[in-house]
C-alpha positions as CSV (number, residue, x, y, z in Angstrom):
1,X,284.6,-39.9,66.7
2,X,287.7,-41.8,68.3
3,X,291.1,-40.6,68.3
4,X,292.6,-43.8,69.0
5,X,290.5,-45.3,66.3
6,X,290.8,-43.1,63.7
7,X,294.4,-42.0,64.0
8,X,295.1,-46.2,64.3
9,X,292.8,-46.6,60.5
10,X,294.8,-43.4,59.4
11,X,297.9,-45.2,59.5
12,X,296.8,-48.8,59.0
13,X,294.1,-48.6,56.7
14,X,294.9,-45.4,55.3
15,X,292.9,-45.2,51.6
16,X,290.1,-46.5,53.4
17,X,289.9,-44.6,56.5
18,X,290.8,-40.7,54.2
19,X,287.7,-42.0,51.5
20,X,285.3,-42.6,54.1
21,X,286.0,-38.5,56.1
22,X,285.8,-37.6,51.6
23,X,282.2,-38.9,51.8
24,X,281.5,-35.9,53.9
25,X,282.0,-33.8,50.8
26,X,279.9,-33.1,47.8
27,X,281.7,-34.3,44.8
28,X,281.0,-34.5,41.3
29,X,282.5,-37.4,41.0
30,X,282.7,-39.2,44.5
31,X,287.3,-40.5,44.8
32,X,287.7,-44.2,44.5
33,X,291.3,-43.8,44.8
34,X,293.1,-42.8,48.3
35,X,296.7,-42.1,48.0
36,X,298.6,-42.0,45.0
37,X,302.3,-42.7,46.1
38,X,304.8,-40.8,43.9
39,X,308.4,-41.9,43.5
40,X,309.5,-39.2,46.3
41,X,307.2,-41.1,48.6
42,X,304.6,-38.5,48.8
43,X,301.3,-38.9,47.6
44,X,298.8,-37.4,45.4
45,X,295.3,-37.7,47.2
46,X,291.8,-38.7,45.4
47,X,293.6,-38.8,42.1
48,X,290.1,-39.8,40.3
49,X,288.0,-37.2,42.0
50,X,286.8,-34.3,40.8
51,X,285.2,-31.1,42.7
52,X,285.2,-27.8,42.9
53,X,286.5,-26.4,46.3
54,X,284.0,-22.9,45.9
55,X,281.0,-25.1,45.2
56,X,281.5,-27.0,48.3
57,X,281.9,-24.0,50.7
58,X,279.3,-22.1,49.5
59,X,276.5,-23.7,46.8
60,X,276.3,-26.3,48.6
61,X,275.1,-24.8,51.1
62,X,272.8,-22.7,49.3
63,X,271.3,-25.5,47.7
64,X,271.2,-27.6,51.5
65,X,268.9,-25.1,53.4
66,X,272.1,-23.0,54.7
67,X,271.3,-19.6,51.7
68,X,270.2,-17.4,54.9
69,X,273.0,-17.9,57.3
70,X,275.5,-15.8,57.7
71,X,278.5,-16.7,56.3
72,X,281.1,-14.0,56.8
73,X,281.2,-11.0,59.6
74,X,283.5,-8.3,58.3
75,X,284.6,-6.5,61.5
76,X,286.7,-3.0,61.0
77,X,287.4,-1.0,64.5
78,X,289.8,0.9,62.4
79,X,287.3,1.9,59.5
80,X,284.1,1.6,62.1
81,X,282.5,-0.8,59.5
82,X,280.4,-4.0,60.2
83,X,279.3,-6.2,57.4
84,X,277.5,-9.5,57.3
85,X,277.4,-11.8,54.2
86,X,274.5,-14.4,54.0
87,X,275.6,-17.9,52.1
88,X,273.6,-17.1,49.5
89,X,274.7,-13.2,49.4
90,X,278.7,-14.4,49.3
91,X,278.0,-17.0,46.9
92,X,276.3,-14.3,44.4
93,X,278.9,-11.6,45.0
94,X,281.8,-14.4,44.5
95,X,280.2,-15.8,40.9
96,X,279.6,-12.0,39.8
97,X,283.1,-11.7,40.7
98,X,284.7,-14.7,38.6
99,X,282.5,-13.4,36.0
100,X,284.3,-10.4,35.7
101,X,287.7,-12.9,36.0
102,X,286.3,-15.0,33.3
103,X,285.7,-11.8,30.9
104,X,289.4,-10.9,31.5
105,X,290.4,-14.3,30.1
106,X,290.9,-16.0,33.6
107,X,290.2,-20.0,33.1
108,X,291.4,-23.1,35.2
109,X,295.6,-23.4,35.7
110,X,296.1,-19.4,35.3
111,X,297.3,-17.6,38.3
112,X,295.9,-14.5,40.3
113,X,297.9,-12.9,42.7
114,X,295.8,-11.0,45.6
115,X,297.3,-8.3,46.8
116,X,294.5,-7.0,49.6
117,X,294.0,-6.1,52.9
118,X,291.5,-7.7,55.5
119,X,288.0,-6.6,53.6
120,X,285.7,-9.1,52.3
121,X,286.5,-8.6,48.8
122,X,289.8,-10.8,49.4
123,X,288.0,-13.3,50.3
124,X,285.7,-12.8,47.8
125,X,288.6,-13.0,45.0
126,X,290.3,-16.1,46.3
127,X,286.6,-18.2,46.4
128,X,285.9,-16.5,42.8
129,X,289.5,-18.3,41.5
130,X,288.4,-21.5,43.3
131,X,285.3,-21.1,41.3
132,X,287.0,-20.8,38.0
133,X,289.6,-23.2,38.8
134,X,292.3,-20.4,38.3
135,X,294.9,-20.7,41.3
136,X,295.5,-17.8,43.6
137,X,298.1,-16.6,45.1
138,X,297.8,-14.0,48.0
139,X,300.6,-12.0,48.9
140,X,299.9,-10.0,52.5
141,X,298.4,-6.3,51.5
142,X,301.4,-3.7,52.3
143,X,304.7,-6.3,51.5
144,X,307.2,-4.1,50.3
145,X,307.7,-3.9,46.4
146,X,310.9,-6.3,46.0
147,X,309.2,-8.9,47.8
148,X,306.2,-8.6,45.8
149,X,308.0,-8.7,42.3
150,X,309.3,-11.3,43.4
151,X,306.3,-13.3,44.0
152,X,304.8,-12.2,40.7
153,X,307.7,-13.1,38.9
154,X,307.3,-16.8,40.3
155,X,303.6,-17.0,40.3
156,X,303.2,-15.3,36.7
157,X,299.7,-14.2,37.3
158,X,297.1,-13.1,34.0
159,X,295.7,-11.1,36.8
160,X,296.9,-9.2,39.6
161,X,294.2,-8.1,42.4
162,X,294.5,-5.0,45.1
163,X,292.7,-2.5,46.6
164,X,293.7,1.2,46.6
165,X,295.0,0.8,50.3
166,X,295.5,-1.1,53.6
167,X,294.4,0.6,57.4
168,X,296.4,0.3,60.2
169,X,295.9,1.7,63.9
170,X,297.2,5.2,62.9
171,X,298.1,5.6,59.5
172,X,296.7,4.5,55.9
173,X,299.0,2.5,53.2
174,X,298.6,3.1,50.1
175,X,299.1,-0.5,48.4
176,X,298.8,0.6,44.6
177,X,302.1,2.5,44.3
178,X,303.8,-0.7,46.5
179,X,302.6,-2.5,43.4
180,X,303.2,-0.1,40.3
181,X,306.6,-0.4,41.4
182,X,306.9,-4.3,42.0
183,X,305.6,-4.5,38.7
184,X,308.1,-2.0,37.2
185,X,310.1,-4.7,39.2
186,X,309.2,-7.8,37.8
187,X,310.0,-9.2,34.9
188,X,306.6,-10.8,34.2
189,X,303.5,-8.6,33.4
190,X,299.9,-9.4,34.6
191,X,297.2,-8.4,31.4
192,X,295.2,-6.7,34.3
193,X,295.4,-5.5,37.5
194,X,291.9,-4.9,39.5
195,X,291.3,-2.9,42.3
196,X,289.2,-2.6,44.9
197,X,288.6,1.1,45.5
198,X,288.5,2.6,49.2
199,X,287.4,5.6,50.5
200,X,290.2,6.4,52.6
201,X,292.4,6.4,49.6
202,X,291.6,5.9,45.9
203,X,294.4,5.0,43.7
204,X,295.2,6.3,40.2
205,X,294.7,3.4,37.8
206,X,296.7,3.2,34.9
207,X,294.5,3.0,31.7
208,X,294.6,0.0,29.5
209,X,295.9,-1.9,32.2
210,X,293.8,-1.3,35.4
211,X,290.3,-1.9,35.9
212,X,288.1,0.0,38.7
213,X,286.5,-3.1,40.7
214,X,283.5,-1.8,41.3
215,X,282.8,-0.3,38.1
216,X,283.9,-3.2,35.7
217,X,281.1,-5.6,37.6
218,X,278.2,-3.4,35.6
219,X,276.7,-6.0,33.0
220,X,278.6,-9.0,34.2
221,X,277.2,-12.1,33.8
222,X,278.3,-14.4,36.9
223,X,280.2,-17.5,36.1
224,X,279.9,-21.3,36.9
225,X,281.8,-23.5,38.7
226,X,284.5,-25.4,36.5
227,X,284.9,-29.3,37.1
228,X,288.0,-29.4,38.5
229,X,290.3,-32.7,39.1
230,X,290.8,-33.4,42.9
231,X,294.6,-33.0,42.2
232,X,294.7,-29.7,40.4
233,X,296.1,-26.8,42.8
234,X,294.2,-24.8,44.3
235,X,296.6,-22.2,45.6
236,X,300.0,-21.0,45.9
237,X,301.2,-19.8,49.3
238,X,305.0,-18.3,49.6
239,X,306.8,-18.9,52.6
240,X,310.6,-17.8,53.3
241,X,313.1,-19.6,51.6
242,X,317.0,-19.8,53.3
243,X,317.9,-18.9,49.6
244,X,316.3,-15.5,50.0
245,X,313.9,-16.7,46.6
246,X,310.6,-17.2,48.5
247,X,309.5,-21.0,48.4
248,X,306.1,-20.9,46.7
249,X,303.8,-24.3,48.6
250,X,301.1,-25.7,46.1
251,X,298.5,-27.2,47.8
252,X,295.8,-29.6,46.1
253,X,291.9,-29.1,46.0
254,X,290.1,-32.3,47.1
255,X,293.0,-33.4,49.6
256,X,292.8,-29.9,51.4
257,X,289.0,-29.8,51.7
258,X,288.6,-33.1,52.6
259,X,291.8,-32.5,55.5
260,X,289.9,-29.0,56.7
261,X,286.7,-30.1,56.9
262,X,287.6,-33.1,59.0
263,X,289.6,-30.9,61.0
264,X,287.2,-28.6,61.6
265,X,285.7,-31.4,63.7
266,X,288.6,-33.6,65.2
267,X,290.6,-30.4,66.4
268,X,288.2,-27.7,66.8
269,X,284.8,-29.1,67.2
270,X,282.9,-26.7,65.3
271,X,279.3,-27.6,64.3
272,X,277.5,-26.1,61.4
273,X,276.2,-22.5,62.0
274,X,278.4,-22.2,65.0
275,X,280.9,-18.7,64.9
276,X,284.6,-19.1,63.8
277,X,286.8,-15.9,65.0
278,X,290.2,-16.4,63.7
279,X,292.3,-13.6,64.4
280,X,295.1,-13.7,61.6
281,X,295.3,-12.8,58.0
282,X,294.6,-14.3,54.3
283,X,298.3,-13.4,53.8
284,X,298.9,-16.5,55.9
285,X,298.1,-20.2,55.9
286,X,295.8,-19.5,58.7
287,X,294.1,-17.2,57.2
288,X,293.7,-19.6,54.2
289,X,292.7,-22.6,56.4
290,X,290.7,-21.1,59.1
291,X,289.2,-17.7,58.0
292,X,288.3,-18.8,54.2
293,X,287.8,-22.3,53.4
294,X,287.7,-24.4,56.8
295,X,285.0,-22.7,58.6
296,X,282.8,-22.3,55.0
297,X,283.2,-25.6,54.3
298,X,282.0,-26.5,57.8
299,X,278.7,-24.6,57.3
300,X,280.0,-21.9,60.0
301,X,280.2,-18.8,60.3
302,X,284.1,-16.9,59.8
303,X,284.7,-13.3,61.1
304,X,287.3,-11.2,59.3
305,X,288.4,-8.5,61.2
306,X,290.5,-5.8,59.9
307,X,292.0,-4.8,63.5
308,X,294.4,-5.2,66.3
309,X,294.3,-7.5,69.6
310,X,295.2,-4.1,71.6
311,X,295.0,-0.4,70.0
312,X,291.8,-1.1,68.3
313,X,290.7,1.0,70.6
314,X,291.6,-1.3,73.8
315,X,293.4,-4.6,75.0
316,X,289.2,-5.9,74.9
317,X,288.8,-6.0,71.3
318,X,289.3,-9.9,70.9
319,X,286.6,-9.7,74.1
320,X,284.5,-7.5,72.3
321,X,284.4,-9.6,68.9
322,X,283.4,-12.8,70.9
323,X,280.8,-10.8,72.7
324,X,279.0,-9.4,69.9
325,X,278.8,-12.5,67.4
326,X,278.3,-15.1,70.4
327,X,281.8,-16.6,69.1
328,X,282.2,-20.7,69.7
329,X,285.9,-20.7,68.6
330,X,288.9,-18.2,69.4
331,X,291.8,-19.1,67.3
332,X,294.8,-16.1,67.4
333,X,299.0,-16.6,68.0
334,X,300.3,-16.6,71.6
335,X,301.7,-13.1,70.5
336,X,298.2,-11.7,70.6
337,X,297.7,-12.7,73.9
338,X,300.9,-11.7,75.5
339,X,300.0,-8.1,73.9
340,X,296.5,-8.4,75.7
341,X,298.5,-9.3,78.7
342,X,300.7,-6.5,78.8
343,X,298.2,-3.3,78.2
344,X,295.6,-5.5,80.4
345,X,297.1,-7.9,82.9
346,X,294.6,-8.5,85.4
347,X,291.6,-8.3,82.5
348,X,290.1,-5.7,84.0
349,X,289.1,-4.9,80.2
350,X,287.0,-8.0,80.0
351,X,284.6,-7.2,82.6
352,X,281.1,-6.2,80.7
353,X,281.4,-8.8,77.7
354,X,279.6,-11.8,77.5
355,X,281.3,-14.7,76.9
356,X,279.3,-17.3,77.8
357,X,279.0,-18.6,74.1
358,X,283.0,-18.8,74.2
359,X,283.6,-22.7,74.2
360,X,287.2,-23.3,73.8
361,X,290.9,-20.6,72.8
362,X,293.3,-22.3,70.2
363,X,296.9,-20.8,69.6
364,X,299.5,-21.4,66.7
365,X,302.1,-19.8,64.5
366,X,304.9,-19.9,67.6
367,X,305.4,-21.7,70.6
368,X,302.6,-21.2,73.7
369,X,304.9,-20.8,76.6
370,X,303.2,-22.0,79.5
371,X,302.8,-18.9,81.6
372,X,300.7,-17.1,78.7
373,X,298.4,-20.1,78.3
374,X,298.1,-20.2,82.5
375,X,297.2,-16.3,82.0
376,X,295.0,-17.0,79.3
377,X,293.0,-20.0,81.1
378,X,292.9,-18.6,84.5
379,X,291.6,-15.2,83.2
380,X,289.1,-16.8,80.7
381,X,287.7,-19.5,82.3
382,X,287.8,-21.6,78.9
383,X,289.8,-24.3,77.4
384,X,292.8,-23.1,76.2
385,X,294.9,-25.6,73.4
386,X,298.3,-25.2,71.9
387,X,298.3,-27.1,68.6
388,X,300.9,-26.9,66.1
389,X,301.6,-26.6,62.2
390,X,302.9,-25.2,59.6
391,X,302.4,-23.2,56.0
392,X,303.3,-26.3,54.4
393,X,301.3,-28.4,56.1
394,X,297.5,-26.3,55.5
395,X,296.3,-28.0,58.9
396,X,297.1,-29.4,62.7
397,X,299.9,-31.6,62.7
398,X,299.9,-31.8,66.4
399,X,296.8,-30.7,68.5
400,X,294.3,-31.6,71.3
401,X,291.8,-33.7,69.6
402,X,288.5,-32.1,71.3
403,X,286.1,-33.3,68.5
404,X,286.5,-37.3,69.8
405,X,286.8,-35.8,73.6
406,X,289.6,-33.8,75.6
407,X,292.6,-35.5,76.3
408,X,294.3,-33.6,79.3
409,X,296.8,-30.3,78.9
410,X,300.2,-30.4,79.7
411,X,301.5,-27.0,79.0
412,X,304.1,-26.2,76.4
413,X,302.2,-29.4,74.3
414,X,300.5,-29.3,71.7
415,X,299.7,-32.4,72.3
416,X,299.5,-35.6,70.1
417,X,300.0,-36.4,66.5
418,X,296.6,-35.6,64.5
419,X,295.2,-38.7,62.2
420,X,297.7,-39.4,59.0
421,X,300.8,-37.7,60.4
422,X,302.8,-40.6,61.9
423,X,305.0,-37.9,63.9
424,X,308.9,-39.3,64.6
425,X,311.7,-37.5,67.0
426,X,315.1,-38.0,64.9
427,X,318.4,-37.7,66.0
428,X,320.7,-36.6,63.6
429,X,321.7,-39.5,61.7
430,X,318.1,-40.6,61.3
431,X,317.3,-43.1,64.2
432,X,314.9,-42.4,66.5
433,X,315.6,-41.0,70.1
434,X,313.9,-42.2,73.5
435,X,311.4,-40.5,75.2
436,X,311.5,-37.4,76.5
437,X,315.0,-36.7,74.3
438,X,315.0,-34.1,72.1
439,X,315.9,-34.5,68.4
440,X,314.5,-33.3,64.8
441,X,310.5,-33.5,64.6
442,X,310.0,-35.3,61.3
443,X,306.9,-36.9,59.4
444,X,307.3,-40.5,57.7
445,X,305.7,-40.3,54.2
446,X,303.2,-40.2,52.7
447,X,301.8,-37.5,54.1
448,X,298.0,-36.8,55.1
449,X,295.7,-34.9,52.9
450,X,295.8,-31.2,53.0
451,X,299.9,-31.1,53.0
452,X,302.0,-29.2,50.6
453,X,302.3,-31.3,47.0
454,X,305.3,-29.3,45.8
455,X,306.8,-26.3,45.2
456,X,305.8,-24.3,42.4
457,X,308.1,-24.3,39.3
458,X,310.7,-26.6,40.9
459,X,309.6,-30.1,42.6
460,X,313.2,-30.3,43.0
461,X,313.4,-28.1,45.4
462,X,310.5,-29.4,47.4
463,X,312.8,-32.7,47.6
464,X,315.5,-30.9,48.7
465,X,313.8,-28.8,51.6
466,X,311.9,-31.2,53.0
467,X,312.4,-34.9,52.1
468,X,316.2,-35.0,51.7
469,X,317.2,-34.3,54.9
470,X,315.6,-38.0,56.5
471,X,315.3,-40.8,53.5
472,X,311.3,-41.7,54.0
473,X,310.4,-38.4,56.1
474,X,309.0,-35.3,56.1
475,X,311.7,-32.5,57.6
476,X,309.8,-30.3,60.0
477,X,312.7,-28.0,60.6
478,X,311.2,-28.1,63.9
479,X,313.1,-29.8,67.4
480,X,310.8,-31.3,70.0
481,X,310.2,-34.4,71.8
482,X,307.9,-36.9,72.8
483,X,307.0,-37.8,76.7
484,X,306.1,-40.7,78.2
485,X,302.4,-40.3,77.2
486,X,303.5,-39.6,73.7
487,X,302.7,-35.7,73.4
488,X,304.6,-33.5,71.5
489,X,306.7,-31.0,72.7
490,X,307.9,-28.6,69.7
491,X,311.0,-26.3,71.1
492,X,311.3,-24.0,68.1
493,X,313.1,-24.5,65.3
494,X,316.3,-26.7,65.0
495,X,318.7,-23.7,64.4
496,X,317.2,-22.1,67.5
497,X,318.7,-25.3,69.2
498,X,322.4,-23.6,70.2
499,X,325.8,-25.7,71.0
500,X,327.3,-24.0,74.4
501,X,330.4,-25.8,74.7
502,X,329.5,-28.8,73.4
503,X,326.1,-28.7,75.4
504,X,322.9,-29.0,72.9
505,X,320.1,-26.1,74.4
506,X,316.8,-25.1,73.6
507,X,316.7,-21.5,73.4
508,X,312.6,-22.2,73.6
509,X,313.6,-24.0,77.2
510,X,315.1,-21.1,78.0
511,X,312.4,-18.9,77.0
512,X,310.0,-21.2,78.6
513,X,311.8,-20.2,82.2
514,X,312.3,-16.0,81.5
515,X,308.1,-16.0,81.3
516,X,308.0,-17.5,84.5
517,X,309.1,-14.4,86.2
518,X,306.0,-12.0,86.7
519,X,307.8,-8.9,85.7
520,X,308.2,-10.6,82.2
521,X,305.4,-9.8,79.5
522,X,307.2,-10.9,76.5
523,X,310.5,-12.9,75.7
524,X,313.1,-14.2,72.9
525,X,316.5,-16.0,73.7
526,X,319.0,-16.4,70.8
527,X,322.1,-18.2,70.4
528,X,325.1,-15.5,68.8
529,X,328.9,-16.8,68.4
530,X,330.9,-17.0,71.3
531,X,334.9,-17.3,70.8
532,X,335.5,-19.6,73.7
533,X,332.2,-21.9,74.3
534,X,331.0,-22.0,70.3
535,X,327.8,-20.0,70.8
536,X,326.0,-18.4,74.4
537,X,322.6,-17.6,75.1
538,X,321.4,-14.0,75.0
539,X,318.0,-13.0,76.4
540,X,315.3,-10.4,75.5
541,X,312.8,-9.7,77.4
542,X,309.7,-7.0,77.3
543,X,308.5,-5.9,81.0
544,X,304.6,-5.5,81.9
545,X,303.4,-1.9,82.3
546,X,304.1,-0.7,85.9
547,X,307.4,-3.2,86.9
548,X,309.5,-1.0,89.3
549,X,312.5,-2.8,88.6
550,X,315.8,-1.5,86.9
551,X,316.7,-3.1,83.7
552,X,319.9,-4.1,85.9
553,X,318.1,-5.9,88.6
554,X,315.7,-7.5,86.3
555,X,318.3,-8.6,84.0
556,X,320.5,-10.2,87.5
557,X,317.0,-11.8,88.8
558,X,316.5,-13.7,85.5
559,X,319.9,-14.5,85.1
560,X,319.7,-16.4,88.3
561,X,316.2,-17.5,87.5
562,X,317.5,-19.3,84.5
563,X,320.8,-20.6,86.1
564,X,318.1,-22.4,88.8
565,X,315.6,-23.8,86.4
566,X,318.2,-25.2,84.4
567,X,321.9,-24.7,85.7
568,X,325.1,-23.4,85.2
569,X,325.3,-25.2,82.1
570,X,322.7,-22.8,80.5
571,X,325.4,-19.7,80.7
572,X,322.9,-17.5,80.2
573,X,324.4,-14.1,81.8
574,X,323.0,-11.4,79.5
575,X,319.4,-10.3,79.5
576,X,318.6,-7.1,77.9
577,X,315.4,-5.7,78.5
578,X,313.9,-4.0,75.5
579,X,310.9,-2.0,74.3
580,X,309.7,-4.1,71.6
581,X,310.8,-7.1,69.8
582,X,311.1,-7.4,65.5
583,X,307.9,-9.5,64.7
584,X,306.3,-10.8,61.4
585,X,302.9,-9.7,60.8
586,X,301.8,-12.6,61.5
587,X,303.4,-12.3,64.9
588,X,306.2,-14.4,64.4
589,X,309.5,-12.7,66.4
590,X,312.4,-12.5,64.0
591,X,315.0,-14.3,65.7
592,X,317.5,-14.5,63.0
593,X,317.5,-10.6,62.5
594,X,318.2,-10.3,66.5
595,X,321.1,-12.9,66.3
596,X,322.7,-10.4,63.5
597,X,321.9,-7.4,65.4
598,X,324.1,-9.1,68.3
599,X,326.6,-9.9,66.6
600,X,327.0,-7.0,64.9
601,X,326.6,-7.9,61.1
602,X,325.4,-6.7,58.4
603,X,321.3,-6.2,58.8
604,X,318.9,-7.0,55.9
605,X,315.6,-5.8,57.0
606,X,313.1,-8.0,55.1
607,X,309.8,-6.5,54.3
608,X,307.8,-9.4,56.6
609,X,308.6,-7.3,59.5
610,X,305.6,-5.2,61.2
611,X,307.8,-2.6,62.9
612,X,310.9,-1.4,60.9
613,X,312.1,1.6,62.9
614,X,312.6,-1.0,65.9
615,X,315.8,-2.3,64.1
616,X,317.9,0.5,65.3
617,X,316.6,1.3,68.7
618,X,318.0,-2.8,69.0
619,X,320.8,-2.5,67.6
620,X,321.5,0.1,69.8
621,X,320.7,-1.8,72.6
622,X,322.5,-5.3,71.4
623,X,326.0,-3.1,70.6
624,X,326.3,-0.2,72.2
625,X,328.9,2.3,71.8
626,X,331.9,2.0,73.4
């Protein structure tokens, strides 16, 4: 491989250059046809190809010599269960599975929402709708009721899939009332909801609607893989829509395997029957891209671990993992870290475990600030990359392209552009900006395979998010620039970019200077209304276990920290040093919900975030009383 090369033919000679990585895939009927272009400018990929996405992450395999290896680690600390899944094995539980899909009427188009926490089986249910050509959708196992009847209402699935409860670090969830109520909710009805019974909880099922999992698979015969066209969807992922309606992404079969298996080489350099460990969730694109189908249709092995980074028991669980599987790849958000930094700063935790199989650390989901990936590095040993990407995209828009050699680090990069995303920094009015200015990080169209095609039940609305806002491009919603070198610096998202008196400032900048200081373990900076200057900077910041420092002196040493780095102009002159921060389970911190805590509005908690009860210790903190 050659990154040059290839991302020069991905732009140039684009149908040829996307056929020739779709040779690396078992069709049943090889594409002839690259991109498609549609009248929005986006294209429909391999438009005369037909597949089946299931087949080629697991039969294939089977059938190539690969029945024996295992496939998929299941890893529960908080259950103490360990599970291993041959090829062969996951390919036999999957078609007993869409069997017992098939029998409830389940065929290629319907939808199946999955409703699961991190145990095999969802895995299990999203490769047995690939099989069938039925298109899942997997909501994350414990979001609240509204948000879920929400989703079913847009998805309408004939099937609705759960299990009778999630596991955290100290309690249990019980998912099947959460759902019993979205679907008193929702307006739409599933025919049949199945669930996955667990010991820890068993759920009531409702007869003549629910079916017991494990029990309906008696006397099933499994089922084949459907022929499906390269174009047909394959999944529906919801991500958060400004509207509050949840934007449901569709994303193609043949255009996303071909895109994951060739990035499971160009950015993560994983060879067949080498270990995967993606710390994230199937509730998330990650989780679809790099715990499911990337790594399977690689011929590697995936871990799924139903756990924590720290509390699960200790700040070495990620150590532990890597240790025990002989891990290749380490893929988890920069929030993982920065929690394995905090309980464990100098990594005394890591002593004992073997990493020596350990080859390189990827991060994504949020912005690596440079002093975690220092941490990370110097601690480790290993290669550490930032690369960057979103739901809508399914795979690395930006990254380090390790697979056709390392190009050097610059922390707070992720890097350069990945083959078919011709990456642009905008200004507002469309033009593009010099180097090293910061402006809107767009995409010209068409886009690569593997991106988002539309979203479900209103294309409309796909043109108006994304392609609207730049004639002939691709909306990030992310602001960044390009150096000299042309790496890409992403700086969060563009209404994190705040206006202090007629001065445009990165809040991620800002960010990027508060972890500098070692008493810092954990930051967010946020942009609320300011009567005089427009909007001013406020800063968050979480303190490592053992700092000595009052909350006043820190707060005065990174005010003057910040005011150095980047100057007077920055006016940052409030830092508040806080317990914990509002994060998405997924890690993200919920910067919107801090701005209206500091500005005292009006507060809708939405059911993505992982710690509720922190709302009011904030708001406390952001306005307190008189």
């Amino acid at each position: 491989m050659s990154y040059v090369r290839d991302y020069s033919a991905s732009l140039q000679r684009r149908d040829s250059f996307w056929l020739k990585q779709a040779q690396q895939l078992h069709w049943f009927k090889e594409p002839a046809t690259g991109a498609s272009l549609q009248a929005d400018g986006c294209a429909h990929w391999f438009a005369d190809g037909e597949l089946n996405v299931a087949f080629m992450a697991l039969d294939y395999h089977v059938d190539n010599g690969r029945g024996e290896q295992t496939a998929l680690i299941y890893d529960s600390p908080v259950t103490a269960t360990k599970q291993q899944f041959s090829y062969r094995q996951l390919r036999d539980e999957v078609a007993l599975f869409a069997g017992l899909l098939q029998q409830q009427g389940v065929k290629p188009g319907d939808r199946v929402v999955i409703y699961m926490p991190m145990i095999p089986q969802a895995a299990i249910a999203m490769l047995a709708c690939a099989r069938l050509g039925a298109i899942h959708s997997v909501v994350f196992g414990g979001f609240a009721a509204h948000e879920l009847a929400l989703r079913i209402d847009d998805a309408q699935p004939k099937v609705v899939i759960s299990a009778s409860c999630g596991i955290e670090v100290h309690r249990v969830i019980a998912y099947k009332p959460l759902l019993d109520k979205a679907l008193e909710l929702s307006h739409y009805q599933p025919q049949r909801v199945i669930v996955w019974q667990r010991p820890q909880a068993p759920a009531q099922l409702s007869a003549g609607r629910d079916i017991d999992w494990q029990q309906a698979l008696r006397g099933v015969t499994p089922a084949k893989c459907a022929v499906m066209p390269a174009t047909a969807p394959l999944y529906i992922l919801y991500t958060s829509g400004t509207t509050g309606k949840p934007k449901g992404v569709v994303r193609d079969s043949g255009g996303y395997a071909v895109a994951l298996h060739y990035s499971m080489q160009m950015v993560y350099g994983l060879k067949p029957g080498e270990v995967m460990f993606t710390a994230s969730d199937v509730g998330w694109v990650v989780g679809h891209s790099y715990i499911v189908y990337g790594p399977l249709l690689a011929g590697a092995t995936t871990i799924m671990y139903e756990g924590k980074p720290v509390k699960t028991p200790d700040a070495a669980a990620f150590w532990r993992i890597c240790a025990e599987y002989r891990v290749q790849v380490l893929f988890a958000a920069p929030t993982a870290f920065r929690a394995i930094k905090k309980e464990d700063p100098s990594g005394a935790l890591m002593v004992g475990h073997d990493l020596s199989a350990l080859q390189r650390i990827y991060m994504a989901g949020e912005r690596l600030d440079p002093p975690t990936y220092e941490w990370t590095r110097e601690l480790t040993g290993k290669p550490v990359y930032d690369h960057w990407w979103q739901t809508e995209s399914g795979w690395a828009i930006c990254a380090n392209p390790v697979g056709a050699g390392e190009y050097p680090v610059k922390p707070g990069s992720a890097t350069l552009p990945m083959p078919g995303y011709d990456v642009q920094i905008l200004a507002a009015d469309g033009s593009p900006v010099a180097d090293n200015e910061q402006g809107a990080v767009a995409i010209k169209l068409p886009l690569p395979p593997g991106c988002l095609t539309s979203i479900w039940g209103s294309h409309e609305r796909f043109v108006q998010s994304y392609l609207s806002e730049f004639p002939g491009y691709y909306s990030s919603g992310d602001g960044g620039y390009k150096d000299d070198d042309g790496y890409v610096f992403i700086m969060g998202r563009t209404d994190d970019v705040i206006n202090v008196a007629g001065h445009r400032l990165s809040t991620g900048e800002m960010e990027q200077v508060l972890a500098l200081d070692p008493a810092v373990a954990e930051c967010a900076v946020i942009g609320v209304h300011d009567e005089l200057k427009g909007q001013i900077p406020i800063g968050l910041v979480i303190t490592k276990d053992g700092v000595e420092l009052s909350p006043q002196q820190l707060s005065e040493r990174l005010v003057q920290l910040v005011r150095n780095e980047i100057g007077a102009l920055a006016c940052l002159r409030t830092v508040v040093v806080v317990p914990r921060l509002p994060k998405t389970r997924s890690g993200k911190i919920l910067r919107r919900l801090l701005r209206e805590l500091a500005e005292g509005k009006p507060v809708n908690v939405p059911s993505t975030i992982d710690d509720p009860a922190c709302v009011d210790e904030l708001k406390s903190l952001l306005n307190p009383p008189a």
